[in-house]
Jmol script that loads the backbone (N, CA, C; Angstrom):
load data "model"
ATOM      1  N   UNK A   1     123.147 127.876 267.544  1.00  0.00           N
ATOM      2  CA  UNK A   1     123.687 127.073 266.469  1.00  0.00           C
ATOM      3  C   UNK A   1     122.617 126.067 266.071  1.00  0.00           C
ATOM      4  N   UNK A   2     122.346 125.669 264.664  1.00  0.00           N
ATOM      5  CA  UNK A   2     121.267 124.941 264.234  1.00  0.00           C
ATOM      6  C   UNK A   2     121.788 124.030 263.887  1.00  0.00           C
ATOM      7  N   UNK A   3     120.902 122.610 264.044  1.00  0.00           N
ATOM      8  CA  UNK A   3     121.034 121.430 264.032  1.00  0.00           C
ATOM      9  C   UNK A   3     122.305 120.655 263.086  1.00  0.00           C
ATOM     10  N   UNK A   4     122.149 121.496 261.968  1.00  0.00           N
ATOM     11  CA  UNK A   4     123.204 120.919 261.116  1.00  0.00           C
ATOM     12  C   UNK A   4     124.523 121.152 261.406  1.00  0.00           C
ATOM     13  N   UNK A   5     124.570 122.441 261.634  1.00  0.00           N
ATOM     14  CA  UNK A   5     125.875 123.015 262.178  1.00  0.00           C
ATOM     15  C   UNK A   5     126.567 122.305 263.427  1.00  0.00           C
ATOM     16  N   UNK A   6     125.523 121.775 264.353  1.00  0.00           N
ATOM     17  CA  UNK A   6     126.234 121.039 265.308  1.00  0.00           C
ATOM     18  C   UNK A   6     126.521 119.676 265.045  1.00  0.00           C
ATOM     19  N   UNK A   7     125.813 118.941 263.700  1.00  0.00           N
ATOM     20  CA  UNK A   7     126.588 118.321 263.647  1.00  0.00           C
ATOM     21  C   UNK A   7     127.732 118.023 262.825  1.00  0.00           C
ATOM     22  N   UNK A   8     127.567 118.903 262.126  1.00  0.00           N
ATOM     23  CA  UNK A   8     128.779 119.184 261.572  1.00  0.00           C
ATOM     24  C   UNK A   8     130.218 119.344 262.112  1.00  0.00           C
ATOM     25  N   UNK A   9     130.105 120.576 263.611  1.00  0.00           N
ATOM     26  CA  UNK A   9     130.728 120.669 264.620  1.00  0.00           C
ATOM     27  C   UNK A   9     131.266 118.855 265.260  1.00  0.00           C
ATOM     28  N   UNK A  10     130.276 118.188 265.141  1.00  0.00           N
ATOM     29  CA  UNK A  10     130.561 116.628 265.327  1.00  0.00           C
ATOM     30  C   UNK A  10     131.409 116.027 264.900  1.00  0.00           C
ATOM     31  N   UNK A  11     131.646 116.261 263.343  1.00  0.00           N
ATOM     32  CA  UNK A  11     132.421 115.509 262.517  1.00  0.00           C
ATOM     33  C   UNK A  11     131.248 114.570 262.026  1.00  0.00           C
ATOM     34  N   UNK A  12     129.666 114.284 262.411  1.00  0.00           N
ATOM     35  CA  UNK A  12     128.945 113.344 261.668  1.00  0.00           C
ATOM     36  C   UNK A  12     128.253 113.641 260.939  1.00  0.00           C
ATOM     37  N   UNK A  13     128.580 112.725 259.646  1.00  0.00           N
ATOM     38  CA  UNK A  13     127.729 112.940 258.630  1.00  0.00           C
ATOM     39  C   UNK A  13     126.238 112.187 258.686  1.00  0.00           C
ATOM     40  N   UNK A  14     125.688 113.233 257.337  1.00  0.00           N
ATOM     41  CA  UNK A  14     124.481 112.693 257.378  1.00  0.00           C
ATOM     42  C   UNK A  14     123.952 111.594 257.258  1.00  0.00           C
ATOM     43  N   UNK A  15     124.883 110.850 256.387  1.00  0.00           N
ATOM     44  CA  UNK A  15     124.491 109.457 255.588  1.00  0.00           C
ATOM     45  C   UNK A  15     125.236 108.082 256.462  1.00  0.00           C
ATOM     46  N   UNK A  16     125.518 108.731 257.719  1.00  0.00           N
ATOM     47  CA  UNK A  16     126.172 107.650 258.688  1.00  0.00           C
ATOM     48  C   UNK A  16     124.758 107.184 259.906  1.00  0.00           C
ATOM     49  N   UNK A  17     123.889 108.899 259.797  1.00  0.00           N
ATOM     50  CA  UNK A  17     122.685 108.568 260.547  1.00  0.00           C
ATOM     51  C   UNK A  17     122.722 108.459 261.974  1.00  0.00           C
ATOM     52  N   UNK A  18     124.166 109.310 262.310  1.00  0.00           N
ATOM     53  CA  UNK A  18     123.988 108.970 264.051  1.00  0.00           C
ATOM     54  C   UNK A  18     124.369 110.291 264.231  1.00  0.00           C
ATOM     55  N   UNK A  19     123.621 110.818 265.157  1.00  0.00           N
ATOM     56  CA  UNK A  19     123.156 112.153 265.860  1.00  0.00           C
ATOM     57  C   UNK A  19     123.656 112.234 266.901  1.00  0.00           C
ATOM     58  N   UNK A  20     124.453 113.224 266.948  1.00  0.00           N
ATOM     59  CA  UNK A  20     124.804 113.927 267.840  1.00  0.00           C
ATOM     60  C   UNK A  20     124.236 115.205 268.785  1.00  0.00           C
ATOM     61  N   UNK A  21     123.484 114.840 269.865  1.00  0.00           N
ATOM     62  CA  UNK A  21     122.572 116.152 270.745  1.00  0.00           C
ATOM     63  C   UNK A  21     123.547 116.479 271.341  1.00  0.00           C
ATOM     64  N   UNK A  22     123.434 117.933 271.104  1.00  0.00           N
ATOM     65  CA  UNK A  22     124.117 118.988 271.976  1.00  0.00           C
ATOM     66  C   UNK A  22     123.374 119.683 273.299  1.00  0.00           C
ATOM     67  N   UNK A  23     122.982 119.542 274.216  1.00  0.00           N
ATOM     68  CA  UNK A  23     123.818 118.737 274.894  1.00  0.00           C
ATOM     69  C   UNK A  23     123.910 117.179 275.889  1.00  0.00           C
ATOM     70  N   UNK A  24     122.596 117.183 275.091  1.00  0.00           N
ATOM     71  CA  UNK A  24     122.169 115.844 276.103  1.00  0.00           C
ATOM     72  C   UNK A  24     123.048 114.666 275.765  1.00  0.00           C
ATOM     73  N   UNK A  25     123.961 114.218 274.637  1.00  0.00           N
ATOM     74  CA  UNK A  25     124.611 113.276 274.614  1.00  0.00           C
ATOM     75  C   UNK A  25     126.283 113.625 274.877  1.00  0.00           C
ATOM     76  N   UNK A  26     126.462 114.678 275.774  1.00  0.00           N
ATOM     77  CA  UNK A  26     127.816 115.077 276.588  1.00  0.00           C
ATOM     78  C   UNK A  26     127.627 115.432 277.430  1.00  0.00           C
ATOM     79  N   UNK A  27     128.819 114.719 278.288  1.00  0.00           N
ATOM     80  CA  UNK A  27     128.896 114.711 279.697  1.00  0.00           C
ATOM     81  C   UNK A  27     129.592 115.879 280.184  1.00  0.00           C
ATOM     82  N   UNK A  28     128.650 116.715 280.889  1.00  0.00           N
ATOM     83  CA  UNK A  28     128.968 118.031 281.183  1.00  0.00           C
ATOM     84  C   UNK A  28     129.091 118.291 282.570  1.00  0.00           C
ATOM     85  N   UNK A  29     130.743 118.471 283.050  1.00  0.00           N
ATOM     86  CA  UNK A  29     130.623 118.815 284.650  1.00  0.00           C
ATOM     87  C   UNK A  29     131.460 120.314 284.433  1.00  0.00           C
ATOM     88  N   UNK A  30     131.007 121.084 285.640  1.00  0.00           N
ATOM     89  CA  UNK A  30     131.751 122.184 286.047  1.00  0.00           C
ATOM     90  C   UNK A  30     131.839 122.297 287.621  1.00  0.00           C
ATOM     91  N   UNK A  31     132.963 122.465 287.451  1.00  0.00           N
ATOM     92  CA  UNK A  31     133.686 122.675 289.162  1.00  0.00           C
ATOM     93  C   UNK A  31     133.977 124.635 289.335  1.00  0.00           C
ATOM     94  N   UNK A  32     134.069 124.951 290.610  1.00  0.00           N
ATOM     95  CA  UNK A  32     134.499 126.109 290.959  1.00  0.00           C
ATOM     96  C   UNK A  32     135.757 125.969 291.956  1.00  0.00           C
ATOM     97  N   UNK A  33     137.287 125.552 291.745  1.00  0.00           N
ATOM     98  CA  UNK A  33     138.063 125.647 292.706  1.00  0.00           C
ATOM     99  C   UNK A  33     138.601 126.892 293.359  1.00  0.00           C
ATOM    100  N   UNK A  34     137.884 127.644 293.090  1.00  0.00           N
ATOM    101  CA  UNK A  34     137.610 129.371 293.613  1.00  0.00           C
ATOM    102  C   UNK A  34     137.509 130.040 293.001  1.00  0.00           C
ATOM    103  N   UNK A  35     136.920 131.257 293.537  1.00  0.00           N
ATOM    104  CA  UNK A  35     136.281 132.607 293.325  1.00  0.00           C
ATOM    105  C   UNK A  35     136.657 132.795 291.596  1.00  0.00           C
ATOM    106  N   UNK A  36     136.122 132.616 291.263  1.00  0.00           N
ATOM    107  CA  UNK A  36     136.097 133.463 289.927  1.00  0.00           C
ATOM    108  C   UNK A  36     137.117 132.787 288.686  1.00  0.00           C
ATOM    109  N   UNK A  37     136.968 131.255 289.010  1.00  0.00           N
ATOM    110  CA  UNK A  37     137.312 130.361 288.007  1.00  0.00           C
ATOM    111  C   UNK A  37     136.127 129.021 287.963  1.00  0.00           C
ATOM    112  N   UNK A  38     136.495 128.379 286.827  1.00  0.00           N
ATOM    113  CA  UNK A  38     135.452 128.011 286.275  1.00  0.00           C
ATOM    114  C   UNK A  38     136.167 126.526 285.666  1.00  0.00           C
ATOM    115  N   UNK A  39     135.972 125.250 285.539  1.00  0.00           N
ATOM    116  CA  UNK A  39     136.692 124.467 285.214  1.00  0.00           C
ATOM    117  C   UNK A  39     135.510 123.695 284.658  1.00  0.00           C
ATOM    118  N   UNK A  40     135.355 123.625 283.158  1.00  0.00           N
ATOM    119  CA  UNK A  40     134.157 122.605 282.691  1.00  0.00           C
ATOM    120  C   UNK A  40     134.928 121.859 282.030  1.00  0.00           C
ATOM    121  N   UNK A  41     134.398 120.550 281.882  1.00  0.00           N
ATOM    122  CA  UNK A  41     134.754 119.038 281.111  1.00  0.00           C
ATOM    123  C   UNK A  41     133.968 119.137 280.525  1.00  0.00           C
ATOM    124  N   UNK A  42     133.946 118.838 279.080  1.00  0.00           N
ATOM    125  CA  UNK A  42     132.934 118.402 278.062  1.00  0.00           C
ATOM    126  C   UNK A  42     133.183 117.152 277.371  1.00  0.00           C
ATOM    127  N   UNK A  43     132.717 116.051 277.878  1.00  0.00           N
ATOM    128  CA  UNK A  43     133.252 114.552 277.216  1.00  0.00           C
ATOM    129  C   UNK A  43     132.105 114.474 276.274  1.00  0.00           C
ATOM    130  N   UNK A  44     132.980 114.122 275.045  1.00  0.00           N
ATOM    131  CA  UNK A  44     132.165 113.374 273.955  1.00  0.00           C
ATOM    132  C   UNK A  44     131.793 111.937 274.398  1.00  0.00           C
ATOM    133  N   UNK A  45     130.609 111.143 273.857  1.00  0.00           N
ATOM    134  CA  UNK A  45     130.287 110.068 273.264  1.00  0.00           C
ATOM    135  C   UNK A  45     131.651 108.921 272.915  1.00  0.00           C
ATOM    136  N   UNK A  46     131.893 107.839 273.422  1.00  0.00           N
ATOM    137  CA  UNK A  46     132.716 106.664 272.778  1.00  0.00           C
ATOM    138  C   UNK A  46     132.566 106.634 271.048  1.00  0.00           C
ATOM    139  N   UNK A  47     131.562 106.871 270.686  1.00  0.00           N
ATOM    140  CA  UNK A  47     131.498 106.671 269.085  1.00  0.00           C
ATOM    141  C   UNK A  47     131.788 108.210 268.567  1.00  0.00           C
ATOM    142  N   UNK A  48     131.962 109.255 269.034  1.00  0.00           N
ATOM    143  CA  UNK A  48     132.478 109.965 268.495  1.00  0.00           C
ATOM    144  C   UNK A  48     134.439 109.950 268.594  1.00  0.00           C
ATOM    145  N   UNK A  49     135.231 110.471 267.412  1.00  0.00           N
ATOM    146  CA  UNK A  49     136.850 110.569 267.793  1.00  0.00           C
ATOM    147  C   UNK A  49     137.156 111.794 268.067  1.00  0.00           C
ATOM    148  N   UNK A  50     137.539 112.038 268.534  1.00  0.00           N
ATOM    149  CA  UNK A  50     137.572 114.311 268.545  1.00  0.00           C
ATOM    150  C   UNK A  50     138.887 113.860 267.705  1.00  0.00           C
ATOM    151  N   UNK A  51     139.941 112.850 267.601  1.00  0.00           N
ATOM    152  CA  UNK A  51     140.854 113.101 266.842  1.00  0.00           C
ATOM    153  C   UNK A  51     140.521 113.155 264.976  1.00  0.00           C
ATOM    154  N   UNK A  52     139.587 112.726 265.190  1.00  0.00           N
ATOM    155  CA  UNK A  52     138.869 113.112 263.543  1.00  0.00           C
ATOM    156  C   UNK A  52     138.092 114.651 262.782  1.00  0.00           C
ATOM    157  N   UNK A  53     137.848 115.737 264.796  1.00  0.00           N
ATOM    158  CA  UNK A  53     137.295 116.721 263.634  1.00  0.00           C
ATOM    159  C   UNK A  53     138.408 117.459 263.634  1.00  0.00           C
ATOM    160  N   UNK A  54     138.040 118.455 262.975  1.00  0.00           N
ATOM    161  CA  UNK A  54     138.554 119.840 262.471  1.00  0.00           C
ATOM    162  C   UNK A  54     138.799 120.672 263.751  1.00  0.00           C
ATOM    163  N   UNK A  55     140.031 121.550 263.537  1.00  0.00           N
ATOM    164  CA  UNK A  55     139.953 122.485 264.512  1.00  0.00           C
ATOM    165  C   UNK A  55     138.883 123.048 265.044  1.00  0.00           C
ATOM    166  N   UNK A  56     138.260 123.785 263.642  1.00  0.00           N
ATOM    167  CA  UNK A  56     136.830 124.661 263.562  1.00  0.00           C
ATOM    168  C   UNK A  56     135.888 123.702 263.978  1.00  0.00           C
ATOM    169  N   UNK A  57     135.849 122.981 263.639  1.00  0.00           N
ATOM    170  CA  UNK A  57     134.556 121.784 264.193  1.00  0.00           C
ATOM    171  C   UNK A  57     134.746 121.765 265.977  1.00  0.00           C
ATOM    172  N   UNK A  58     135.737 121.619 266.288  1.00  0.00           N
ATOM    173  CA  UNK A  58     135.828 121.306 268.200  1.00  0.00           C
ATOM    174  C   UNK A  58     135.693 122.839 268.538  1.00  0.00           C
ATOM    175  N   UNK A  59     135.840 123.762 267.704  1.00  0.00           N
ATOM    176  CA  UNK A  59     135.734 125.214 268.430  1.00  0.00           C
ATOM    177  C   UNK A  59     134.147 125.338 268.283  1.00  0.00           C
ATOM    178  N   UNK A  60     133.758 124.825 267.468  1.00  0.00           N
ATOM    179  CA  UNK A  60     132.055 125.086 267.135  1.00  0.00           C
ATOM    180  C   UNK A  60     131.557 124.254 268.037  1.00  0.00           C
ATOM    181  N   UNK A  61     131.725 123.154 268.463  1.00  0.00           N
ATOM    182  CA  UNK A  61     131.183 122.393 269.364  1.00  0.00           C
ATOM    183  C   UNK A  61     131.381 122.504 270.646  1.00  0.00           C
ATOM    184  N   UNK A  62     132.676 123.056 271.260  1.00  0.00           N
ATOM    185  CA  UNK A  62     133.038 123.636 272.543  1.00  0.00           C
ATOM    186  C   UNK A  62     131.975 125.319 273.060  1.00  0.00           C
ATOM    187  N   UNK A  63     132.168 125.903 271.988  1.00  0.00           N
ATOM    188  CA  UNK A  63     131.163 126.758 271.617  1.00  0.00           C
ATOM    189  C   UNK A  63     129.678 127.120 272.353  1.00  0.00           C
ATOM    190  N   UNK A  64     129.526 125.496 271.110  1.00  0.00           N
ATOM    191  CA  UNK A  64     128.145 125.012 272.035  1.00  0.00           C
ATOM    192  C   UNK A  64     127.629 125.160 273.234  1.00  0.00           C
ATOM    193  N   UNK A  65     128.911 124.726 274.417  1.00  0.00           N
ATOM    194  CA  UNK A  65     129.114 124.371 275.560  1.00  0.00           C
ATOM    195  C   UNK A  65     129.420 125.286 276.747  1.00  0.00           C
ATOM    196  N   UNK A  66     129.382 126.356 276.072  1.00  0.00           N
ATOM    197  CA  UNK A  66     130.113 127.674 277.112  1.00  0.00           C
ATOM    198  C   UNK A  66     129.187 128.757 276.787  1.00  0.00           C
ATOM    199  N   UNK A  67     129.252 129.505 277.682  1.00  0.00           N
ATOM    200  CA  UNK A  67     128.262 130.657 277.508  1.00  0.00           C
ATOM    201  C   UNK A  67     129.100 131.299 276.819  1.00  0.00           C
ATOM    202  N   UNK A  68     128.660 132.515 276.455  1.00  0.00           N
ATOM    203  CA  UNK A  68     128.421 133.370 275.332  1.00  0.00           C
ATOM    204  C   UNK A  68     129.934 134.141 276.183  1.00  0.00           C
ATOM    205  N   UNK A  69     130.802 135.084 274.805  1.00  0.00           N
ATOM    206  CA  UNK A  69     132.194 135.545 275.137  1.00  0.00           C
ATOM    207  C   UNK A  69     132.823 135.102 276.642  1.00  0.00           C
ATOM    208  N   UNK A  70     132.906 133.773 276.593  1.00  0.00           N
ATOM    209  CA  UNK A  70     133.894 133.382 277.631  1.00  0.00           C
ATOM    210  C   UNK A  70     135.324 133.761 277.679  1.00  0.00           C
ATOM    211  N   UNK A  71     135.933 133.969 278.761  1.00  0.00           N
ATOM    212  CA  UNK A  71     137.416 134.338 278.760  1.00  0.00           C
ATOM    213  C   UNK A  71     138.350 133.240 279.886  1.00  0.00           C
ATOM    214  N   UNK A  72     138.607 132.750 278.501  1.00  0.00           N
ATOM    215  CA  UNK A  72     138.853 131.330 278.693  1.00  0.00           C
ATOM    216  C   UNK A  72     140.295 131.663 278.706  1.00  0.00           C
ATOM    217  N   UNK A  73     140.603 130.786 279.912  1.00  0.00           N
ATOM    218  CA  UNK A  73     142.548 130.569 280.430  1.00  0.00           C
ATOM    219  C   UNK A  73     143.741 129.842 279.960  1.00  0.00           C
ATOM    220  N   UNK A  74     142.774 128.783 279.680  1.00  0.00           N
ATOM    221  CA  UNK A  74     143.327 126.998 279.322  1.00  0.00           C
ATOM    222  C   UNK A  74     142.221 126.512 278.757  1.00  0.00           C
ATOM    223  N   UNK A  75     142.724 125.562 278.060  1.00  0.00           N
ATOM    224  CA  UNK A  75     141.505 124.271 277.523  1.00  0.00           C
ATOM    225  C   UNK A  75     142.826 122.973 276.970  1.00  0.00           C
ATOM    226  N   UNK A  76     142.189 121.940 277.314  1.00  0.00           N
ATOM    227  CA  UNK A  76     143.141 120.970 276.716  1.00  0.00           C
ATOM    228  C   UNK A  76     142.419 120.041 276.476  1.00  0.00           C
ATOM    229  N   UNK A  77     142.632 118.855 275.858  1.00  0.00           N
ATOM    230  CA  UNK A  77     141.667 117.221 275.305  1.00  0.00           C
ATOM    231  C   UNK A  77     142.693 116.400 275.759  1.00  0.00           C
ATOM    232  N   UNK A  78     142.177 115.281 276.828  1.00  0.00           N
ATOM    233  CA  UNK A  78     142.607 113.962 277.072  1.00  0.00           C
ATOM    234  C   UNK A  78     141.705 113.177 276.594  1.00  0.00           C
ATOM    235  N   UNK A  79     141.953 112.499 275.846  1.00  0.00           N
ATOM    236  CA  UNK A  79     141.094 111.395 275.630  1.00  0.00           C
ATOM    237  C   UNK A  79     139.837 111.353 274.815  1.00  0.00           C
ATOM    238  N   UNK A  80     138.474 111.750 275.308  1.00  0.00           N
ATOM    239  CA  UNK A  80     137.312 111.861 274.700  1.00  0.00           C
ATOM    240  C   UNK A  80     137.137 113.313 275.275  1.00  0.00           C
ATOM    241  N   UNK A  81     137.345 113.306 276.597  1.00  0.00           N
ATOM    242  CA  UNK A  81     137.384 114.816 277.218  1.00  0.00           C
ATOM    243  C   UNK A  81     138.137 115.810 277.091  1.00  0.00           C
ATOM    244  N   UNK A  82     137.118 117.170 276.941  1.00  0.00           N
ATOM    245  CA  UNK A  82     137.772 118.400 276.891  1.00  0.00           C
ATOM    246  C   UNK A  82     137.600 119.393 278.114  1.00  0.00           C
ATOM    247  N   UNK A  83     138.524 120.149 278.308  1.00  0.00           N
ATOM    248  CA  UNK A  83     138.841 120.225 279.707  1.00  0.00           C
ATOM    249  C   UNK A  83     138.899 122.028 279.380  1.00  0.00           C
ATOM    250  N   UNK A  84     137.835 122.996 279.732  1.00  0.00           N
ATOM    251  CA  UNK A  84     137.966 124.616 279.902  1.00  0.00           C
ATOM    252  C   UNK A  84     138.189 125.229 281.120  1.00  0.00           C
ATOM    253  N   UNK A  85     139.550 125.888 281.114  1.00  0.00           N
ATOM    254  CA  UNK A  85     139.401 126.543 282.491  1.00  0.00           C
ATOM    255  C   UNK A  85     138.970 128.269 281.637  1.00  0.00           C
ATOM    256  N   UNK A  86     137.796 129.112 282.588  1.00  0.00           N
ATOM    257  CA  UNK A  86     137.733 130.606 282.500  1.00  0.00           C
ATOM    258  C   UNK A  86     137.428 130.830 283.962  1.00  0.00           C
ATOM    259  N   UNK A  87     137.976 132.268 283.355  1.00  0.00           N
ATOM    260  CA  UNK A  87     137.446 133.505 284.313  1.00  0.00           C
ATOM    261  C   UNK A  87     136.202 133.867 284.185  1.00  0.00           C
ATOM    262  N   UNK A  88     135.686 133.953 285.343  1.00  0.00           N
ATOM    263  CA  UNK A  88     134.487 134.416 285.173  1.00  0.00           C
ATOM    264  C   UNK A  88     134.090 135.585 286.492  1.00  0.00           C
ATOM    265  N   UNK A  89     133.010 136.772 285.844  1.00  0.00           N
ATOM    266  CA  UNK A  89     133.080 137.610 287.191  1.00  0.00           C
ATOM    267  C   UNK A  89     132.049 136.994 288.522  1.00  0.00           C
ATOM    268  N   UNK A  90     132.377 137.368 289.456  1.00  0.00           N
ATOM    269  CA  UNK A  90     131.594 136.958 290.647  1.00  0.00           C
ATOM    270  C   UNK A  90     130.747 138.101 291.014  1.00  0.00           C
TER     271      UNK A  90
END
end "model"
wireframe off; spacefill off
backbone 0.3
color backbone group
């Protein structure tokens, strides 16, 4: 995904001038609570709202964040954080 697109995926515009890096300005943990699940957090930035983008915008930006055809279980947003559970093979 190219630069614009992610931030677009952001919800930030150009003429606001604040950049959003994918992924160095989200806080990215993943846990394994067994075999062949996968539990990543992807917290936005305080100055970003996730209640401001677009569906398509948090799917493009979650996106970002996951490898390639994930088969994903759950996902939910508390707060600034977004929360993916997948399957994954071992």
């Amino acid at each position: 995904m190219d630069d614009a697109a992610l931030q677009a995926a952001a919800g930030v515009k150009e003429a606001d001038e604040v950049l959003l890096r994918v992924p160095e300005d989200l806080i990215l943990t993943e846990e394994r609570p067994e075999p062949g699940i996968v539990v990543r957090k992807i917290e936005l930035p305080a100055r970003i709202d996730p209640r401001q983008l677009k569906d398509e915008e948090i799917a493009e930006l979650l996106n970002a964040c996951l490898p390639e055809n994930p088969q994903v279980i759950d996902a939910w947003r508390e707060g600034n954080v977004f929360t993916v559970i997948e399957h994954v093979e071992e």
